[in-house]
Biotite code that builds the C-alpha atoms (Angstrom):
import biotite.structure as struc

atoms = struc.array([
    struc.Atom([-23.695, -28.492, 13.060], chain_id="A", res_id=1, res_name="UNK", atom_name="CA", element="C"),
    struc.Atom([-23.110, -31.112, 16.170], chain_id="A", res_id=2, res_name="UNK", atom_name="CA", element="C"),
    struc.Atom([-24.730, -30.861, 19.223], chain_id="A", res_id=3, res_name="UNK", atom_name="CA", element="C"),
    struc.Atom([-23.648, -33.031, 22.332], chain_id="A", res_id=4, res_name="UNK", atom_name="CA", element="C"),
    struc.Atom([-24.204, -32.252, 26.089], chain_id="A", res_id=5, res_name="UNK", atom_name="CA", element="C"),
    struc.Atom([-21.495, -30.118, 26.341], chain_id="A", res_id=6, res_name="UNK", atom_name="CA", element="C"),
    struc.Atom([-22.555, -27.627, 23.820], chain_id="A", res_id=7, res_name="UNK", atom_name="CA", element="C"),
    struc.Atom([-22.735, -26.912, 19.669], chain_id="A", res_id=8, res_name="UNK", atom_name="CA", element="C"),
    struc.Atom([-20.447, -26.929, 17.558], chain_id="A", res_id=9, res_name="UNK", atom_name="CA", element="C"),
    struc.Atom([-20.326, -25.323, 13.741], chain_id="A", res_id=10, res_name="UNK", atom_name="CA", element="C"),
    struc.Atom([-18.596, -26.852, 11.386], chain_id="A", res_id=11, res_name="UNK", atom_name="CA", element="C"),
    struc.Atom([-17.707, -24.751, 8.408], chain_id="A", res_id=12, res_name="UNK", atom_name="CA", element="C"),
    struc.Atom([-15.979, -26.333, 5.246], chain_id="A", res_id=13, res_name="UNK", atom_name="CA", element="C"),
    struc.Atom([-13.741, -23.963, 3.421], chain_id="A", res_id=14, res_name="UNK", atom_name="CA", element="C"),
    struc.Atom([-12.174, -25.050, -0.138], chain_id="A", res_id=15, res_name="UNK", atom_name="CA", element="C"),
    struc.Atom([-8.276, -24.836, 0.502], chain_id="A", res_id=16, res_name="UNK", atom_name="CA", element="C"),
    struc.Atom([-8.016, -22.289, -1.629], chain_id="A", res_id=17, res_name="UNK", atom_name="CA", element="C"),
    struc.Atom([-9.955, -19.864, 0.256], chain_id="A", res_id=18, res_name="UNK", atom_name="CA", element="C"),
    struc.Atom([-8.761, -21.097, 3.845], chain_id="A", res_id=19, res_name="UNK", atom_name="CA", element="C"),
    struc.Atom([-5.318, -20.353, 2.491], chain_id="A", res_id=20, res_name="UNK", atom_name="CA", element="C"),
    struc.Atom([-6.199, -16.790, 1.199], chain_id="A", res_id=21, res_name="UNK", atom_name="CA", element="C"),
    struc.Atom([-8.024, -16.079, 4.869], chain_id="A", res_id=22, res_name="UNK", atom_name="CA", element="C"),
    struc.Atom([-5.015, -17.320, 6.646], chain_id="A", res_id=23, res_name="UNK", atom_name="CA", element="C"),
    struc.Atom([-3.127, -14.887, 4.653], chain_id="A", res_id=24, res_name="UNK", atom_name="CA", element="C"),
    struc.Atom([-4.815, -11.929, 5.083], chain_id="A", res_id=25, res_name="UNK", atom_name="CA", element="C"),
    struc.Atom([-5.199, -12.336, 8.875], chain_id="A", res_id=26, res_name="UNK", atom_name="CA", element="C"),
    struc.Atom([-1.358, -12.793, 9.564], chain_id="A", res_id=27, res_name="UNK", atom_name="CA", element="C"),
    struc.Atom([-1.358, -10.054, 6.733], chain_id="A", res_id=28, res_name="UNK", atom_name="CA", element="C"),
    struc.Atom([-3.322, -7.486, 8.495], chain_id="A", res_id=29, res_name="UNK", atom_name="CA", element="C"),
    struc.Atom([-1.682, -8.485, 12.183], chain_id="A", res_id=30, res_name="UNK", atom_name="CA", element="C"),
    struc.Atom([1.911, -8.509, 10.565], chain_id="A", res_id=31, res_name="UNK", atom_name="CA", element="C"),
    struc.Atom([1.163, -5.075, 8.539], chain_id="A", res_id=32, res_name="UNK", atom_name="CA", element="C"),
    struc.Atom([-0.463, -3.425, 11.652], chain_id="A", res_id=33, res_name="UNK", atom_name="CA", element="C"),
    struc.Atom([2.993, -4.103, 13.657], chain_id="A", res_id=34, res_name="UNK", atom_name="CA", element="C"),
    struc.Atom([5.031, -3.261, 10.907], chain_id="A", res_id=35, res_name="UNK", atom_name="CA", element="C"),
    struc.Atom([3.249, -0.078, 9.781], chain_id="A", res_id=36, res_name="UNK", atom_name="CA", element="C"),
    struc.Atom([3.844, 1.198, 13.529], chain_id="A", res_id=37, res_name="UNK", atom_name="CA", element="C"),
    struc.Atom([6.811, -0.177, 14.727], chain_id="A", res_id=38, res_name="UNK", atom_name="CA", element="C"),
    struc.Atom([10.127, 1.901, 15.459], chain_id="A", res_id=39, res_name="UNK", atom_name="CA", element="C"),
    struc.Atom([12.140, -1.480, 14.234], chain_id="A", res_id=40, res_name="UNK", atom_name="CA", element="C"),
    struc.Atom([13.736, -1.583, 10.884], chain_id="A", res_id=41, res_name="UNK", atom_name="CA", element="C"),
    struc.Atom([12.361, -4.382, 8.764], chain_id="A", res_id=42, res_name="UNK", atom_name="CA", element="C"),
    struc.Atom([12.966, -3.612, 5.355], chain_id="A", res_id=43, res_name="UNK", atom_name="CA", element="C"),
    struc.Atom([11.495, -6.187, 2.670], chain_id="A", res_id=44, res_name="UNK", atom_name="CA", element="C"),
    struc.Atom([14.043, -6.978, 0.413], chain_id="A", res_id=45, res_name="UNK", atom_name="CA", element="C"),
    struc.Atom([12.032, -9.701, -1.298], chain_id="A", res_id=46, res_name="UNK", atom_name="CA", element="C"),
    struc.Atom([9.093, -7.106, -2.427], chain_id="A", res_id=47, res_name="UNK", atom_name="CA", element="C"),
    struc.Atom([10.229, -7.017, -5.817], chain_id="A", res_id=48, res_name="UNK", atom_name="CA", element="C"),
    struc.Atom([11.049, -10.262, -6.612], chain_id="A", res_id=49, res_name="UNK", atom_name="CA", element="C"),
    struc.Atom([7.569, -11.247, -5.155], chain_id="A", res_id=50, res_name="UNK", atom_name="CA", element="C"),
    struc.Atom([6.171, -8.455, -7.882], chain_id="A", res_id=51, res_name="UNK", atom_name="CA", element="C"),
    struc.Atom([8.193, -9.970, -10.078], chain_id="A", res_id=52, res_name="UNK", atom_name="CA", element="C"),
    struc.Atom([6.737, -13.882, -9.678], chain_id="A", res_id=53, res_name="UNK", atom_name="CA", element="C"),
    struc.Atom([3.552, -12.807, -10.118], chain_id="A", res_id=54, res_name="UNK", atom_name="CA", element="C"),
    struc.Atom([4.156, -12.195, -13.771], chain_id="A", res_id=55, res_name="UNK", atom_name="CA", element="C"),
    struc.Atom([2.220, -8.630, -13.422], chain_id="A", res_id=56, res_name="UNK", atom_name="CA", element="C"),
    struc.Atom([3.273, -6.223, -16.258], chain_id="A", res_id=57, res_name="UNK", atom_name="CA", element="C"),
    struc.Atom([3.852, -3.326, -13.929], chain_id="A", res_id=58, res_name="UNK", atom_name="CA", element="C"),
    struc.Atom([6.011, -0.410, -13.430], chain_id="A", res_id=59, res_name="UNK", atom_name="CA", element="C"),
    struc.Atom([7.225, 1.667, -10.459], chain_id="A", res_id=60, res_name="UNK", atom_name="CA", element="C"),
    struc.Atom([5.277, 4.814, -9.429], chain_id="A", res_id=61, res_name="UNK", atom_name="CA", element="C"),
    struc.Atom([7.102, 7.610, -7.502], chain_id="A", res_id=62, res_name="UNK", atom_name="CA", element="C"),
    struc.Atom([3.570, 9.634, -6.420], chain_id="A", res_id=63, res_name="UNK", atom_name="CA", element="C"),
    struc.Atom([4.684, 13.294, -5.581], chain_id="A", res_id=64, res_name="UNK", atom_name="CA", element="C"),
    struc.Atom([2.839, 16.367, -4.413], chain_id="A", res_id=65, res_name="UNK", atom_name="CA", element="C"),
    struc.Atom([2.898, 18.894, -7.159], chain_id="A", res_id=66, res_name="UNK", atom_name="CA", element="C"),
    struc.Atom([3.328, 21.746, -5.059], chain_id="A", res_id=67, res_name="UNK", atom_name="CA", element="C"),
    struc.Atom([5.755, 20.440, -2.462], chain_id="A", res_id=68, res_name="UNK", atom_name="CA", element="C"),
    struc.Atom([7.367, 18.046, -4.453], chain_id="A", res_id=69, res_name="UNK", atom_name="CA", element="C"),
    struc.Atom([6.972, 15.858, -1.042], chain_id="A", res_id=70, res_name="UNK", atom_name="CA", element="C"),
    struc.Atom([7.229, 11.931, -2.020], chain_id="A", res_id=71, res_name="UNK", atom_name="CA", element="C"),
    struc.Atom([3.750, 10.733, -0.848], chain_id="A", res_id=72, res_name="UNK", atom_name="CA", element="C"),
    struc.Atom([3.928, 7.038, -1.907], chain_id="A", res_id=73, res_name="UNK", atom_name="CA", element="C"),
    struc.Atom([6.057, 4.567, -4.075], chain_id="A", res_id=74, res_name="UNK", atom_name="CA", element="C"),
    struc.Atom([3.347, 2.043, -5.669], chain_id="A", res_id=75, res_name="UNK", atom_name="CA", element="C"),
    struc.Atom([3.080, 0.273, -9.150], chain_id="A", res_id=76, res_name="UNK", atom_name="CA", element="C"),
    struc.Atom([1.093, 0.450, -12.352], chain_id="A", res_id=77, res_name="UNK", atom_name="CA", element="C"),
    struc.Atom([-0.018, -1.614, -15.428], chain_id="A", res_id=78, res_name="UNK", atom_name="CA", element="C"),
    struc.Atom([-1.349, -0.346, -18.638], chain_id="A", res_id=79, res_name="UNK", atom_name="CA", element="C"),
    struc.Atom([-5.268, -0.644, -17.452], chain_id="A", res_id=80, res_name="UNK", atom_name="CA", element="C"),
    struc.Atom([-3.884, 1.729, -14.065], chain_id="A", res_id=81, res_name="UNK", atom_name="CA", element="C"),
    struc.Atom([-2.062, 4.312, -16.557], chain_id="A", res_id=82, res_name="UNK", atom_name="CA", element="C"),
    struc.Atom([-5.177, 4.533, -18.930], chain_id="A", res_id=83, res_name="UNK", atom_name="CA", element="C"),
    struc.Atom([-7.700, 4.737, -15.738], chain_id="A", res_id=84, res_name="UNK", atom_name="CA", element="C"),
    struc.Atom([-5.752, 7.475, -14.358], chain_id="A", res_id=85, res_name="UNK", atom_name="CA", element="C"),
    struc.Atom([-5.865, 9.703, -17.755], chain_id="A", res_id=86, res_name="UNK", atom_name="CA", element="C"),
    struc.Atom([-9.359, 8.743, -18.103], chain_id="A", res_id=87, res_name="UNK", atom_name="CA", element="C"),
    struc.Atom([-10.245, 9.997, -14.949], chain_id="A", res_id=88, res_name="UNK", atom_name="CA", element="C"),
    struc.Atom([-7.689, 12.120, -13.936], chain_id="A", res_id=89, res_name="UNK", atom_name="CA", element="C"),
    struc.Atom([-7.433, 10.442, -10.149], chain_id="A", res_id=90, res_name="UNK", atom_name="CA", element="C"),
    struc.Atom([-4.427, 8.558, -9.410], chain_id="A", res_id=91, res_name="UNK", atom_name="CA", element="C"),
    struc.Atom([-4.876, 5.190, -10.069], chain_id="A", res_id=92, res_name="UNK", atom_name="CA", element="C"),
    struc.Atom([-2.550, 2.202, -9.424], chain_id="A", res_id=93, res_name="UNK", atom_name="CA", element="C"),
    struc.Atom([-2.416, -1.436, -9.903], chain_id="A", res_id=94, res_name="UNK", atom_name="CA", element="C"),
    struc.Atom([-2.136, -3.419, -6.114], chain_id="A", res_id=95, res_name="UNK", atom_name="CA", element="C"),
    struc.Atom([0.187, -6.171, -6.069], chain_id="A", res_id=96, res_name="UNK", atom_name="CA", element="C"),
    struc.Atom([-1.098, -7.749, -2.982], chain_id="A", res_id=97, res_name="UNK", atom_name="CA", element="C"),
    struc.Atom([-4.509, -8.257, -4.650], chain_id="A", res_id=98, res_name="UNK", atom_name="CA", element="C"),
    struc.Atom([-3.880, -7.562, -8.174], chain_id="A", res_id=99, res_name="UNK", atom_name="CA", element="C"),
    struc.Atom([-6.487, -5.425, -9.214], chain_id="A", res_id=100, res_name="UNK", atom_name="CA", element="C"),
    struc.Atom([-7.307, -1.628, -9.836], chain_id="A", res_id=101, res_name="UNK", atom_name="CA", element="C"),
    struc.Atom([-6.424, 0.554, -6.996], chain_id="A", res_id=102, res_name="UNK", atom_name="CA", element="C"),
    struc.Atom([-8.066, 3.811, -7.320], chain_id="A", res_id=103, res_name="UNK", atom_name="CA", element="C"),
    struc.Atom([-6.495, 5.704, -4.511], chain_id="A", res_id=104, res_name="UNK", atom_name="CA", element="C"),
    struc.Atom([-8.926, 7.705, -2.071], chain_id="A", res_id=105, res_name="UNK", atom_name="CA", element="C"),
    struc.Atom([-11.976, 4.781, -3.549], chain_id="A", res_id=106, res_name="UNK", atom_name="CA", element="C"),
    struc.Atom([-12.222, 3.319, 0.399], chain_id="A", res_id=107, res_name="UNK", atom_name="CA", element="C"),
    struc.Atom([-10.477, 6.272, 2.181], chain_id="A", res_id=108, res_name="UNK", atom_name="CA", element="C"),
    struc.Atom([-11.775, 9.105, 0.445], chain_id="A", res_id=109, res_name="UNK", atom_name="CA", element="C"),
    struc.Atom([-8.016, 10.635, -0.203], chain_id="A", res_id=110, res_name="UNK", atom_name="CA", element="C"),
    struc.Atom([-8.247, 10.528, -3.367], chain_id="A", res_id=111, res_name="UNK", atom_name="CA", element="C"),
    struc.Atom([-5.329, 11.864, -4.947], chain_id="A", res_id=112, res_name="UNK", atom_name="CA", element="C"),
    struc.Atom([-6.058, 14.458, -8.209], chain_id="A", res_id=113, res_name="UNK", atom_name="CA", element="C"),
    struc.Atom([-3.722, 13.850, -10.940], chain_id="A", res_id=114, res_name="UNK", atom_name="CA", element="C"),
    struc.Atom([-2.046, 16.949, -12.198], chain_id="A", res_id=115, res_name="UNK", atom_name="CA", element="C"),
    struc.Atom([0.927, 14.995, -14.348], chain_id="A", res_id=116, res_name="UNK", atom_name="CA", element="C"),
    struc.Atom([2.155, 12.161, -15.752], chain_id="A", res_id=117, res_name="UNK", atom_name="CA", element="C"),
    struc.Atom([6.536, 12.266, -16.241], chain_id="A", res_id=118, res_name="UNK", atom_name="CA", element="C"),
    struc.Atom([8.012, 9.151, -17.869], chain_id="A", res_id=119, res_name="UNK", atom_name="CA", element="C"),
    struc.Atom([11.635, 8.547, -16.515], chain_id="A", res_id=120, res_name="UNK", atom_name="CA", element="C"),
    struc.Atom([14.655, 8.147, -19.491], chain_id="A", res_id=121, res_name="UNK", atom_name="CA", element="C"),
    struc.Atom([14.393, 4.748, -19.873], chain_id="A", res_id=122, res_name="UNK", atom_name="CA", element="C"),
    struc.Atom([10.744, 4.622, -20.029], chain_id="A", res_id=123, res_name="UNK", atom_name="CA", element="C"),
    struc.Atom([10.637, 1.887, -17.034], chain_id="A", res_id=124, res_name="UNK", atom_name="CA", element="C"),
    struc.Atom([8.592, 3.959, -14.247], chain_id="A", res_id=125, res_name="UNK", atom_name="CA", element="C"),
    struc.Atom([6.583, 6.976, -14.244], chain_id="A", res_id=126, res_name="UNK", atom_name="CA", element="C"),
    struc.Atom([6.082, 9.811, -11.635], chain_id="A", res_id=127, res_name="UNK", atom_name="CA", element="C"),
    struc.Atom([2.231, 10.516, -10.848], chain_id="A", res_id=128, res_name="UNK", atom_name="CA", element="C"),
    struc.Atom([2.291, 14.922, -9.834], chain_id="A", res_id=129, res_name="UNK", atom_name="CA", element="C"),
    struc.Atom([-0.719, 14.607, -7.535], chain_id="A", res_id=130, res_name="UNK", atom_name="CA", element="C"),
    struc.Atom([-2.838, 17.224, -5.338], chain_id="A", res_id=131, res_name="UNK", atom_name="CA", element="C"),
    struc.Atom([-4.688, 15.284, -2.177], chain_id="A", res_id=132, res_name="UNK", atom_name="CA", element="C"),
    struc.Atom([-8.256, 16.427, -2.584], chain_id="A", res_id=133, res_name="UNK", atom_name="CA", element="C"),
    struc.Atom([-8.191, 16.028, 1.552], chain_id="A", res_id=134, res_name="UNK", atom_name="CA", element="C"),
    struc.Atom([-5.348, 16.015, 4.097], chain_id="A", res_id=135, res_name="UNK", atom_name="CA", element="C"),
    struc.Atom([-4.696, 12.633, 3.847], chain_id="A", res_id=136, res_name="UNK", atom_name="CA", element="C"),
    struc.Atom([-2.343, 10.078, 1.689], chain_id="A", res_id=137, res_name="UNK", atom_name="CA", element="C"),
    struc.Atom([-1.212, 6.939, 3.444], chain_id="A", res_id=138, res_name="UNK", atom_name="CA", element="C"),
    struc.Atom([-4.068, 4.736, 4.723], chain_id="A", res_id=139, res_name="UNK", atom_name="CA", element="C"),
    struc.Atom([-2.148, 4.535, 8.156], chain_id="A", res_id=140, res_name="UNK", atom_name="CA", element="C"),
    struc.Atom([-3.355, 7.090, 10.581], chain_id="A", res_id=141, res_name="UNK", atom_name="CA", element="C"),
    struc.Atom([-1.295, 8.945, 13.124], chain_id="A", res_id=142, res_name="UNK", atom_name="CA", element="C"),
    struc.Atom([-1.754, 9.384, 16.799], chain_id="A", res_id=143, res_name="UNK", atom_name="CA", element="C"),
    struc.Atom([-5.086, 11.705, 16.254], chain_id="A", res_id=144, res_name="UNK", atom_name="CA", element="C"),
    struc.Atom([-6.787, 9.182, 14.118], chain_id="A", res_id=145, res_name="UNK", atom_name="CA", element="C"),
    struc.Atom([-6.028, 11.019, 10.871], chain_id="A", res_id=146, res_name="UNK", atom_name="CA", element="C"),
    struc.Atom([-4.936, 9.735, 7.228], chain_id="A", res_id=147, res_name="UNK", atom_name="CA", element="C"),
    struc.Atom([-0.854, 10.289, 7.814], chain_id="A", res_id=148, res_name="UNK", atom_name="CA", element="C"),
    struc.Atom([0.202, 12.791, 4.446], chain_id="A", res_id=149, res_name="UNK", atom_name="CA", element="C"),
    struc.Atom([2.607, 11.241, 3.495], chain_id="A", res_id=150, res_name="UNK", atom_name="CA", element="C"),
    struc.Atom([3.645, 6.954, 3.403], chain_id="A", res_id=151, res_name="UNK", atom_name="CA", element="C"),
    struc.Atom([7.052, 8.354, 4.672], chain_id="A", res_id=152, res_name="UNK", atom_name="CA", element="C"),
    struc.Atom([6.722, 8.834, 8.096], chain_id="A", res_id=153, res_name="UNK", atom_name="CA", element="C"),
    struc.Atom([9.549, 7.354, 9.833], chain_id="A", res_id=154, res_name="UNK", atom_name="CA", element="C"),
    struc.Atom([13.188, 8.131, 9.442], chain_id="A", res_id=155, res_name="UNK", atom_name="CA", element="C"),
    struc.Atom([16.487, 5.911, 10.515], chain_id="A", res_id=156, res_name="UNK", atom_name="CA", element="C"),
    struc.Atom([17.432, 7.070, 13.505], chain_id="A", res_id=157, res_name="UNK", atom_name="CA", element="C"),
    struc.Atom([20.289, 9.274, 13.084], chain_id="A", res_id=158, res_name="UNK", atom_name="CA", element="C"),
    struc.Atom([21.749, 7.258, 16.261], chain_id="A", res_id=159, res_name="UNK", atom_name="CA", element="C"),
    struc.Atom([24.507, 4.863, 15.523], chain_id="A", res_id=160, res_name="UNK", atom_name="CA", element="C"),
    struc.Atom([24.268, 3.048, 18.436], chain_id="A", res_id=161, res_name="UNK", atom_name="CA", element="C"),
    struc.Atom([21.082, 1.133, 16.983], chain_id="A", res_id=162, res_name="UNK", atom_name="CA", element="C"),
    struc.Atom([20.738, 1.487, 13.326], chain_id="A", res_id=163, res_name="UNK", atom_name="CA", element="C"),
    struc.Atom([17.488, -0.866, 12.962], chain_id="A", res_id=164, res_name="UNK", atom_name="CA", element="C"),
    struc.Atom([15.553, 2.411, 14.722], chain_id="A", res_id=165, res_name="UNK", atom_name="CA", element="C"),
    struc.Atom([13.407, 4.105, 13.424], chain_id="A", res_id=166, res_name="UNK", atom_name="CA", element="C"),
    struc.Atom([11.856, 7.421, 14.824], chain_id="A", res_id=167, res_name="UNK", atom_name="CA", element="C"),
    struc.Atom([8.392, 8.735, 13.615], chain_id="A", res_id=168, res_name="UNK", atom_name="CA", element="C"),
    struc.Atom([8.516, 12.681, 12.568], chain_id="A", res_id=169, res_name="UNK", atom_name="CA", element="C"),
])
């Protein structure tokens, strides 16, 4: 800590690792709060190629509602995710943006029940059938505050004079 006459001063020292990683998940959280409620169309192309440089064995995981057959969520999995989520029977993924176990509903409490497992043909993604033990699904909430149902909650805009719109249902 300095102190001079015009006040104090705290000095932290961060190893650049770890300033690097806080940096990132400030402009992460500031860039994902716009994104997540914006009506602008800014589709990440790169996603999977960032998966992919990771070097994360994963596959893709269509999460649908058993009943509805509503998509809820399009997320990933590894072997340790698959084998957690028979264990426990709560759909559990792998997260790419801080590769580890992500039990859905473990912070929320939307946890979502796993009903069935479906491989596709070419045995390179599954589909989770999942009931929400609550309302909620997407860890964005809508205008009341609530858990959105679903992680699809925007739509292009039907409107061809501006095709990067998007209109919340």
């Amino acid at each position: 800590m300095c102190s001079g006459a015009t006040g104090t001063a705290i000095i932290l020292l961060f190893d650049a690792t770890d300033l690097r990683q806080a940096m990132f998940a400030i402009m992460s959280a500031h860039s994902h709060s716009h994104l997540e409620e914006s009506t602008e169309l800014q589709l990440d192309f790169t996603k999977l190629s960032g998966v992919a440089a990771t070097g994360a064995a994963v596959l893709p995981v269509v999460v649908q509602h058993a009943d509805s057959r509503e998509v809820l969520i399009v997320a990933y999995a590894n072997q340790a995710a698959l084998d957690e989520s028979r264990k426990t029977g709560v759909a559990t993924l792998w997260s790419t943006s801080r590769n580890e176990l992500w039990v859905k509903g473990a912070t929320s409490g939307d946890y979502l029940d796993l009903i069935e497992i479906r491989v596709n043909c070419e045995q390179n993604s599954l589909l989770y059938l999942v009931r929400p033990r609550e309302g909620g699904v997407c860890h964005t909430k809508d205008a009341r505050g609530a858990a959105r149902t679903s992680c699809y909650y925007r739509r292009l805009a039907p409107d061809s004079a501006n095709p990067a719109r998007l209109e919340f249902l």
